[in-house]
N, C-alpha and C positions, 0 to 999 in steps of 0.2 A: 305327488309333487316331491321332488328332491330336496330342493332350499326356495329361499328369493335371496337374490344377491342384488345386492346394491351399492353403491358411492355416494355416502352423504358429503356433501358442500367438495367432490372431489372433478378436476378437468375431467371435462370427455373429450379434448382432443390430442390425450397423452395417453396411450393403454398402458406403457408401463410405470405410470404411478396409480392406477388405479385396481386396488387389491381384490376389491370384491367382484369386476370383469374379468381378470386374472383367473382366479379362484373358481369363477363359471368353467374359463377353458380347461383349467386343469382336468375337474369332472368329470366336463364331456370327453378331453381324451382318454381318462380311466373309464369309460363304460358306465357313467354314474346315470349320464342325461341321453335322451332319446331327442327328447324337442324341447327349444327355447324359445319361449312365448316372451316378445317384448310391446310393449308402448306404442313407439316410433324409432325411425331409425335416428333420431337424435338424441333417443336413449343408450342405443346401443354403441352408437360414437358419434362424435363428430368429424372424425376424422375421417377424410375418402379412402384413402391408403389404407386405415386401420380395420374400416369397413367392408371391403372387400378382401383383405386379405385372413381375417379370422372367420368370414363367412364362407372363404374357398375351403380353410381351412378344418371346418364342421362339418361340411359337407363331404368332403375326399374323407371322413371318418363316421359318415352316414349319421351325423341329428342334423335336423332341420329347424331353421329359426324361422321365424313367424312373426312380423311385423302388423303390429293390429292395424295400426293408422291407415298405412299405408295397402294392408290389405295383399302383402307380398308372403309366400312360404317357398322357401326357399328348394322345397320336395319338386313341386312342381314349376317353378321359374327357367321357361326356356332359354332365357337371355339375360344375362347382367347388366346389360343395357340399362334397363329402369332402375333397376337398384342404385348404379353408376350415378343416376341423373339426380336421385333424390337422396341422395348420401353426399353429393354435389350442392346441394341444396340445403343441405344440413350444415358443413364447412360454409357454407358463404355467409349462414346467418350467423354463427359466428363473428365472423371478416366483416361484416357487416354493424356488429354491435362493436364492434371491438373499434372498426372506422369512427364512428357516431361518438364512443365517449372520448375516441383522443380528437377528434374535430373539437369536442366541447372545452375539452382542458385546454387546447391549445389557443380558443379564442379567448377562455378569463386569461391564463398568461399573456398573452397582448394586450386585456386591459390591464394588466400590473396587478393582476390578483393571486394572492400567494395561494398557491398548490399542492399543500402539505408543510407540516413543518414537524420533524422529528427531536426538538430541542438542539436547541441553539446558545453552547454557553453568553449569558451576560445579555440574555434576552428573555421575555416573558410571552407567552403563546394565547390570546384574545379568540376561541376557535367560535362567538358567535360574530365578529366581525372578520377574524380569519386577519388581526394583525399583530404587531407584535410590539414590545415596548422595552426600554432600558428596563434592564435588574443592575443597579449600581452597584453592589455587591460583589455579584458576580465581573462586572465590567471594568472592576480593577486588577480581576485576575489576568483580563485578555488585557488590557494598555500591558497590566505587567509582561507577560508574555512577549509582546511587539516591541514593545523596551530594550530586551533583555537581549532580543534575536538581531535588533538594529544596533547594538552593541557587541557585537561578533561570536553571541555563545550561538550555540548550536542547538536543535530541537532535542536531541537527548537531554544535554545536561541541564537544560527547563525544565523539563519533564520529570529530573532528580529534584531540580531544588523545589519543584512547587511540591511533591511526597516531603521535603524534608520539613518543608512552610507550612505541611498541613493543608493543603487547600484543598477545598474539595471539589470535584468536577458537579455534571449536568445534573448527577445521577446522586450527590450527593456523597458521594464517595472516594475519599484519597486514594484516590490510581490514577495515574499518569502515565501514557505512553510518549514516544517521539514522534508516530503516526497521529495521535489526539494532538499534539503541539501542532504538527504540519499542516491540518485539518484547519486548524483555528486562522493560523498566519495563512492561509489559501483564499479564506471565506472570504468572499465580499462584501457578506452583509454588515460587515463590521464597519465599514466607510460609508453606510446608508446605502447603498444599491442591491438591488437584488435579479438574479440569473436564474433564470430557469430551463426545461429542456436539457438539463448535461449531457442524460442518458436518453437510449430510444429502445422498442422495441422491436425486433425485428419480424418480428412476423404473431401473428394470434394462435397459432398450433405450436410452436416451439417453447413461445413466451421467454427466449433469450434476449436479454438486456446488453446493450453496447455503449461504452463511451460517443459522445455525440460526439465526431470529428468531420461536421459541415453537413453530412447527409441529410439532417434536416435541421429546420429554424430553432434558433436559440432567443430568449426574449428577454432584454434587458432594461430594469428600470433604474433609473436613475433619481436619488432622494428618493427611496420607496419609504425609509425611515428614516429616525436618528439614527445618526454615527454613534462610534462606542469611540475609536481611533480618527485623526486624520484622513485624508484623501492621500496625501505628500508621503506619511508617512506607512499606509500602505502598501504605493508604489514602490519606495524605498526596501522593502521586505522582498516584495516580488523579484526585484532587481536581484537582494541579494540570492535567492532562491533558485532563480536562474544560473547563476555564477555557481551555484554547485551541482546542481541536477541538470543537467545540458543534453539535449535530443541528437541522437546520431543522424545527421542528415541524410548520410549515404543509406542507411537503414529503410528498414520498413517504419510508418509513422507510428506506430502502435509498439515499437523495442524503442525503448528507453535506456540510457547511460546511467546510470548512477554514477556520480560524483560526492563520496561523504569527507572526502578533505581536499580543498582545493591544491594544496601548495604540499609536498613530500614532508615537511615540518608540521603541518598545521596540526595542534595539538597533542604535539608530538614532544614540544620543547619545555620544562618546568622550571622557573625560577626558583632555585636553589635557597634562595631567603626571604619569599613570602608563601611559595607554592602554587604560587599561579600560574596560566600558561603564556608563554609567550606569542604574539602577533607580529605579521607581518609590515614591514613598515621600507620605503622607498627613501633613500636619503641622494643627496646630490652628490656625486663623482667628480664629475667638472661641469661647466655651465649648462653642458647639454646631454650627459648623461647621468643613468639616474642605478645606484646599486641598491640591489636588497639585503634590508637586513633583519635580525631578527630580534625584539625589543620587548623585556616586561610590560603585561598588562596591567598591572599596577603603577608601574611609571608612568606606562603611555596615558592612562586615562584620569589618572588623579592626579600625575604630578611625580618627580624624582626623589622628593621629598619623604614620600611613602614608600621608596621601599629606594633609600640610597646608595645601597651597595653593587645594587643592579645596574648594568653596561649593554647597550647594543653590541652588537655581534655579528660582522657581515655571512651570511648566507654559505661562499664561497668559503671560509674558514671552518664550518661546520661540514661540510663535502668533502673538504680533502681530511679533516682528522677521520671522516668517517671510516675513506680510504685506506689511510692506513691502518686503521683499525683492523679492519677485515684484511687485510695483508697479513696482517700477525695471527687471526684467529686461521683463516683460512691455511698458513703454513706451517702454524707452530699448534696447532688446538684441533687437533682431526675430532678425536671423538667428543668433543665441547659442540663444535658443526652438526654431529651427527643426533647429537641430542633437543639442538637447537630446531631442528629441521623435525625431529620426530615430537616434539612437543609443538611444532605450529601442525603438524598434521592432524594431530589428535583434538587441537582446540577446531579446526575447521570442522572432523566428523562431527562433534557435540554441538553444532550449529542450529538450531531450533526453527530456523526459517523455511525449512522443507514440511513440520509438524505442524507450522503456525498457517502453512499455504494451504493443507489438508485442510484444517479445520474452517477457514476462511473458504475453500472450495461446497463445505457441507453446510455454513450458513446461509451462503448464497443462492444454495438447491431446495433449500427450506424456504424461503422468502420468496422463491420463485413458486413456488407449491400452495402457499400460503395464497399470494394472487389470483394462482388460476382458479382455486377455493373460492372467493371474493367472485371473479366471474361468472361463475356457474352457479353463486348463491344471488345472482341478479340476475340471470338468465332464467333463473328458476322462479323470480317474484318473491326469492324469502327474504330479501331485501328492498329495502328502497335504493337511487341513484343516489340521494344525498351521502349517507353512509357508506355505499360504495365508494365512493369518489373519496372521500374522509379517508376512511381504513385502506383504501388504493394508494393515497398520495403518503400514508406514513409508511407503507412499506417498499416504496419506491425509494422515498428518503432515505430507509436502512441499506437497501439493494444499494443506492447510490455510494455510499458512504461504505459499506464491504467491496464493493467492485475497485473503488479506491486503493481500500490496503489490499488489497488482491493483485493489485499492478507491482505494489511496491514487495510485496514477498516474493512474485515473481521474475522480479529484479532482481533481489537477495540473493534468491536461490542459482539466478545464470550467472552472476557476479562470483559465488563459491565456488561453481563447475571451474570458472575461467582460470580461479587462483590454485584451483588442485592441480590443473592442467601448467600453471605455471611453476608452479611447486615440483613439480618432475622433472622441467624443463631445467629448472634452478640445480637440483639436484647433480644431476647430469653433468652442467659444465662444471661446477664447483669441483665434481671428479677429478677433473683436469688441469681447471683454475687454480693459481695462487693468490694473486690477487687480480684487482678490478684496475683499467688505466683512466676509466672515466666512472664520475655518480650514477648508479643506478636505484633510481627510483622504485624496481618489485625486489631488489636485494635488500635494500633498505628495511624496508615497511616487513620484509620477510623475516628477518632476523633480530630490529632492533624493539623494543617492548616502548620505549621512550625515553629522552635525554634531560640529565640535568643538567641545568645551567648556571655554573659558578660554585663557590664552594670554601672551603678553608684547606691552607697547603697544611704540611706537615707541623710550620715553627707558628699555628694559628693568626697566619694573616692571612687576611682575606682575598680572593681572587677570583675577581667577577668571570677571569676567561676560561674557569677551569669546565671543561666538559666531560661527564661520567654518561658513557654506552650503557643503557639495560636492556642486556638482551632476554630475548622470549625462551622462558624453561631453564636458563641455569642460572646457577648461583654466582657468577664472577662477573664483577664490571671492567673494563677497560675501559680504562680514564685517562684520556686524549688532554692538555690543555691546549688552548686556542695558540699557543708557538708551537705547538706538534711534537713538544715532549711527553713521551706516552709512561703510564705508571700501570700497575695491575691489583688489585685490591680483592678483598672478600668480604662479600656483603656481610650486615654483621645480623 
């Protein structure tokens, strides 16, 4: 006898994750093995593809495998026929179990019975009733959170202030990302209802996980618990959510827009005498038309009182100083351009979103590894169904919840491609270009780092309309005020 090779708690309808079938072939094709004495052929795989092709493959290299059960040796087998039919037979009981435990999940989902639950901030997990309950504690983190978001900050800068607040997440631990922020504002169980079904799987041999997009039933209950948030006030979120991540219709359903500022200003503008950012705000023209302008959010939301120096600012006043601005760099400032341009080049290579898609790629290969594990240690009776089902639905949960930021890195990363691709393009005319005769919104964002808004003149009075350009990578500001008399400064 050579070895015994085997796959504890490992799929046998995947050979290439399984090391010790691997490690058999290797052998046999070094001249190690003569004959491979197995079990059944639902030892040797489950796979029909996988069965036949390593058994042709033994064979065209002279060992012969030997199927006890079935009573097959492959020395003497005139026809693959039978092997075909019970290796067939092998795959189906698979298809078969795998059919049987999702019929079962999918019928408690219909009664409203939760399916796993992998922690859920500002809820508590009950796993001999399988419910769940307020953590108050925690449940002031998430109002905070929906609070914060229905007041126009953004999942980043949540994400900052709740690390700056100390809070701790599920795990107990101050880390905050903007994808955990986005996570929390998505969930519905926060309004008392609970979805299940997100995901599916496509098949029992591959065990690839899909976003559920109608191919099969989703189940929805409604008052599965208490709320942590309103109904109103959830809607409200989703509303806003939509208004910055928007689906390409023309697209395929599965490519996604990223949208991370709605408006060419959005978070772009800083009040000058509190520090805060400015928002967008509609004021009346004449009775029937409405212009934008651009107005502290400190004003806007406490009151003028709070930060009185501050002036709205039409839109249109902001566009053209821009104008000019880039007139003067782009005719008078060649190599200020050429440094501007090569310091947003260098900040897009250093972009960690290609690193963070990798990693999120090899957690998801794990999780997926980890289940077909779970399936074969119930196919095998080292398990019971209840515990299957258990450690099934929490790692579906993570699958669920990585398959997520897994869309969103992969959004990242085509969102980068797009802007390198427009970065050349920018290049190029700018060769040519003096200035610009209309606002462009990728010249813009491309070159300006962020603008302040208002200021003090020279003989220290104050002047809410004064506008300071900071561009990305150099040291000089050009400082536009709102009548488009331009000055030129050195940051100090």
């Amino acid at each position: 006898m050579v070895d015994i090779y085997a796959d504890e708690a490992i799929t046998g309808t995947l050979a290439e994750k399984r090391d010790g079938f691997l490690k058999m072939i290797d052998d046999c094709m070094n001249g190690l093995i003569d004959i491979v004495l197995t079990k059944s052929i639902s030892r040797f795989s489950r796979n029909l593809v996988d069965t036949l092709q390593y058994v042709r493959l033994l064979k065209e290299n002279g060992v012969v495998v030997i199927f006890e059960k079935e009573n097959i040796n492959t020395s003497t087998m005139e026809s693959e026929m039978q092997l075909a039919l019970l290796s067939t037979l092998a795959q189906n009981e698979v298809e078969s179990i795998s059919a049987n435990v999702k019929l079962g999940v999918k019928m408690k989902m219909k009664r409203g019975e939760m399916m796993g639950f992998n922690g859920c901030l500002g809820y508590d997990y009950h796993p001999e009733d399988k419910s769940i309950t307020v953590n108050e504690e925690e449940a002031e983190i998430v109002r905070y959170i929906y609070d914060r978001y229905v007041e126009g900050y953004g999942a980043y800068t949540i994400a900052k202030e709740l690390v700056r607040l100390g809070k701790r997440n599920k795990k107990g631990v101050v880390k905050w990302t903007d994808s955990g922020v986005r996570g929390i504002l998505k969930n519905e169980k926060y309004k008392g209802d609970l979805l299940q079904g997100k995901t599916i799987t496509v098949d029992p041999i591959s065990k690839r996980r899909l976003d559920n997009h109608g191919e099969e039933e989703m189940y929805y209950t409604k008052n599965h618990h208490e709320a942590i948030v309103s109904e109103e006030q959830w809607e409200k979120v989703q509303e806003i959510m939509k208004s910055r991540y928007r689906t390409n219709e023309n697209a395929n359903a599965d490519t996604r827009t990223k949208y991370s500022r709605k408006y060419a200003f959005s978070g772009m503008c800083q009040c000058a005498f509190c520090g805060r950012n400015l928002t967008r705000r509609s004021h009346n023209q004449t009775s029937k038309t409405l212009k934008p302008v651009w107005k502290c959010r400190t004003a806007a939301n406490l009151g003028i009182e709070n930060c009185p120096h501050s002036k709205s600012i039409d839109e249109a006043i902001i566009e053209n100083a821009f104008l000019e601005m880039f007139g003067l760099l782009a005719g008078n400032f060649d190599d200020v351009l050429e440094s501007v341009l090569k310091s947003l080049e260098e900040t897009f290579s250093s972009d960690t979103s290609v690193d963070k898609l990798k990693k999120i790629n090899k957690e998801i290969s794990s999780l997926e590894t980890k289940r077909s594990k779970l399936t074969d240690m119930l196919l095998d009776d080292k398990i019971t169904e209840e515990v299957y089902q258990q450690k099934c639905d929490e790692i579906e949960a993570k699958l669920a919840k990585a398959i997520n930021e897994q869309h969103i890195f992969e959004e990242s990363v085509a969102v980068l491609k797009n802007i390198e691709k427009r970065m050349k393009k920018l290049r190029a005319e700018l060769a040519n270009a003096e200035f610009l005769d209309k606002f462009d919104r990728v010249v813009f964002e491309s070159i300006v780092d962020h603008i302040v808004v208002g200021g003090m003149n020279e003989d220290e009075t104050v002047d809410p309309y004064k506008l300071t350009f900071v561009l990305k990578g150099v040291e000089d500001r050009y400082i536009p005020d709102a009548k488009n008399r331009f000055k030129a400064k050195k940051a100090g």
